[in-house]
C-alpha positions in Angstrom: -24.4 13.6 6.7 -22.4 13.9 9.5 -21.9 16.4 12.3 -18.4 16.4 12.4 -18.1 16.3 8.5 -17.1 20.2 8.4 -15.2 20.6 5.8 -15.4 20.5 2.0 -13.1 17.0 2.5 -14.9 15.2 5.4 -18.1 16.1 3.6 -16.4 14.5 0.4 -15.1 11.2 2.4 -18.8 11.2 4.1 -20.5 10.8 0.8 -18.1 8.8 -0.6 -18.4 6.4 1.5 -21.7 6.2 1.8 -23.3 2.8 2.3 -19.9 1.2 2.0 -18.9 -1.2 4.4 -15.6 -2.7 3.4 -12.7 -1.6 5.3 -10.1 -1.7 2.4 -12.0 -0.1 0.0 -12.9 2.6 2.4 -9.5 3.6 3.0 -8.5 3.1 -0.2 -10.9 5.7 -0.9 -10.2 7.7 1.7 -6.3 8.1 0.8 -6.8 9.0 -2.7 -9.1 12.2 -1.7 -6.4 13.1 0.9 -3.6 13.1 -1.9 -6.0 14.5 -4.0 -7.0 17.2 -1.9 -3.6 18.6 -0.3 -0.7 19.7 -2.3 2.6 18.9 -1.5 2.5 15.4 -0.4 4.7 12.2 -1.7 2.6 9.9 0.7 -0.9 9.5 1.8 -2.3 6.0 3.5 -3.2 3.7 6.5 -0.9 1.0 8.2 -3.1 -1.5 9.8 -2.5 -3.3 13.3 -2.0 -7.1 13.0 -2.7 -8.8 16.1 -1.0 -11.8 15.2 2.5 -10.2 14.9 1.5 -7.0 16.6 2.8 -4.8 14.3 1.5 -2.1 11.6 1.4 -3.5 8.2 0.9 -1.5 5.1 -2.3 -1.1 4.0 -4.1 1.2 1.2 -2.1 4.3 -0.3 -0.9 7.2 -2.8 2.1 8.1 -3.0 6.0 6.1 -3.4 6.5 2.7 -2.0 6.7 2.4 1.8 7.6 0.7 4.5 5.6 -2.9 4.5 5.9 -3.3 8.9 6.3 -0.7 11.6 7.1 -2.2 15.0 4.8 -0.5 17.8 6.7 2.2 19.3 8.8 3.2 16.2 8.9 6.4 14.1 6.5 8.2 14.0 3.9 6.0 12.9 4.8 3.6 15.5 4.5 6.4 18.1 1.2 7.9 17.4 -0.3 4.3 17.9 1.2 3.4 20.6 0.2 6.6 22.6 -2.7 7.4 20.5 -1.9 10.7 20.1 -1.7 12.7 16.8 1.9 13.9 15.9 2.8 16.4 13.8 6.1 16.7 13.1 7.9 19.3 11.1 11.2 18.0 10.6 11.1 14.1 10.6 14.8 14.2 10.6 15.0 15.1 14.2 12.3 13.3 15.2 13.8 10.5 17.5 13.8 6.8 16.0 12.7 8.2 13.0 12.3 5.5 9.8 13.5 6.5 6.9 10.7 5.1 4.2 11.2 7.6 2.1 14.3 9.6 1.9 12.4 12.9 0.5 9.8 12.8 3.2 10.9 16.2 5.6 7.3 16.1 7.5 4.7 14.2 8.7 1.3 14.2 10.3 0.0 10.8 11.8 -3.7 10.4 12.9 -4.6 6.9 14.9 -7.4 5.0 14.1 -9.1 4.2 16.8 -12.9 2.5 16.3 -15.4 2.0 19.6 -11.7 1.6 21.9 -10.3 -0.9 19.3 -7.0 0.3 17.8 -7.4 -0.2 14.0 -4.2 1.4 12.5 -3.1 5.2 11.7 -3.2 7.7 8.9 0.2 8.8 7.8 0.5 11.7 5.4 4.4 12.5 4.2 5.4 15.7 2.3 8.6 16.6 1.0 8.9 20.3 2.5 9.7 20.9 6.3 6.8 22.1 8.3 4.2 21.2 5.9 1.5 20.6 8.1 -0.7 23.0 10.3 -2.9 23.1 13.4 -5.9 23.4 10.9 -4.5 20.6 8.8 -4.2 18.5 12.0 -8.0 19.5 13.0 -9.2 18.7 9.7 -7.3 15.0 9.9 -8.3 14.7 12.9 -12.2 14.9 11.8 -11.1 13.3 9.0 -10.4 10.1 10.6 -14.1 10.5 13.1 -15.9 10.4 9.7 -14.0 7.5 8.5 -14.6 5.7 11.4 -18.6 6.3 11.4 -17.7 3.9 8.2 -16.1 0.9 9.7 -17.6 -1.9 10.9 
């Protein structure tokens, strides 16, 4: 198991994936014990990159139907790959260029995935109450997304 696997969710995803190589059915995996995990979410899933229109499609999820292509750069999922850099927003209303995939999403935390300097995608986690989302919460994506990516090939 892994180092970085420290709480009772990384261990889950660790185990879980165990010995399991493909990339869809990982994060398929992995965004069903997210939504089953936290409380208070309408979305939990991965957009992908796709070199060839170099934008983020939709890939595995819980939760309502989403956007199917983010444009690099917008909304928050747009934003957190382009600069690689988690965001945690409380109020997505006032987040600038926000996308509106959802109407009843009021926060959102977005994790990049990032494997050996290739960028994969993100994780993008919706709930339907402002400020839903913690420092803690954002530590424990953050390790989150390290032990999915000790999984991916």
């Amino acid at each position: 198991m892994s180092e970085i696997a420290t709480t009772l969710m990384n261990k889950q995803l660790d185990a879980l994936l165990f010995e399991e190589t493909n990339l869809i059915t990982n994060l398929a995996n992995a965004s069903a014990l997210i939504n089953d995990t936290y409380e208070d979410l309408n979305w939990a899933g991965f957009y992908l990159y796709n070199e060839n229109t170099k934008e983020l499609d939709l890939g595995p999820f819980q939760g309502k139907v989403a956007c199917m292509h983010i444009k690099i750069g917008s909304g928050v999922v747009g934003t957190a790959f382009d600069d690689q850099k988690v965001h945690r927003v409380a109020n997505v209303h006032e987040f600038p260029g926000h996308i509106a995939c959802d109407s009843a999403s009021n926060s959102e935390i977005v994790v990049p995935v990032t494997k050996d300097g290739k960028k994969i995608g993100v994780l993008d986690i919706d709930s339907p109450s402002l400020n839903r989302f913690t420092e803690d919460n954002e530590t424990e994506l953050a390790e989150f997304v390290k032990v999915l990516n000790e999984h991916i090939n």
